[in-house]
N, C-alpha and C positions, 0 to 999 in steps of 0.2 A: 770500225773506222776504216774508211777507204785508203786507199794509197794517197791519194790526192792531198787528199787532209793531213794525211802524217809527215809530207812531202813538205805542205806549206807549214808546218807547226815548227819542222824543223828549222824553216826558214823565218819564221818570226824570232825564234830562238836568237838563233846567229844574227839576225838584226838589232835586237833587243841588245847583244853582246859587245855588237861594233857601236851601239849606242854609247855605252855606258866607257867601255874603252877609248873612247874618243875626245884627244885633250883639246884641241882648237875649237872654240865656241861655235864658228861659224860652219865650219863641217859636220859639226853635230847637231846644229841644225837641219843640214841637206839630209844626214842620216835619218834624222830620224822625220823626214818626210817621207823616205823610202821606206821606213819602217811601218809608217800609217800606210803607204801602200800594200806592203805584204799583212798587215792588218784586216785591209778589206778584203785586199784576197781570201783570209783565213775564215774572214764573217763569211762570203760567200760561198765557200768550201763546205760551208757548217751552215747552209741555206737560210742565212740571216741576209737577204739583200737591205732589208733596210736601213739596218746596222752599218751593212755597209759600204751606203751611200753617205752616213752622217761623218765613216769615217773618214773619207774619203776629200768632204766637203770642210771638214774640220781639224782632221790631224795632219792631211796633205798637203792642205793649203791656207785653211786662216791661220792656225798656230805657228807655222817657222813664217810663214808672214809677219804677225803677232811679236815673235822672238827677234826675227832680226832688224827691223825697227827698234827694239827694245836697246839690240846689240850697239849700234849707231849711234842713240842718242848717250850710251853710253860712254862709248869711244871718243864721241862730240866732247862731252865734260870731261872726259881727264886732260885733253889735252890743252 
């Protein structure tokens, strides 16, 4: 294992940490967009480009896409 890799493992870590740590719905969202970022980085690091392109195209962007519409329409109803 390269430095590189252990460098970004580390950091998917602490992503994955500030994920879970984080009580405002809507920041954990943005989090864990940055999270899919260091994601793909990880796939890339681990010469998965493919991988991580879907992540890139899917955990970066459709899904807190996906989530903060979800958040909206829910905020919409309670009030």
């Amino acid at each position: 294992m390269s430095a590189l890799q252990a460098a970004v493992l580390v950091l998917v870590a602490g992503g994955a940490t500030a994920v879970v740590l984080t009580r405002n719905p809507t920041r954990q969202v943005v989090l864990l967009s940055a999270y899919g970022i260091t994601l793909a980085l990880l796939f890339t690091a681990f010469q998965a480009p493919d991988v991580a392109l879907s992540e890139l195209t899917v955990g970066t962007v459709i899904l807190p896409i996906l989530l903060l519409v979800a958040l909206a329409k829910v905020r919409r109803k309670e009030e």
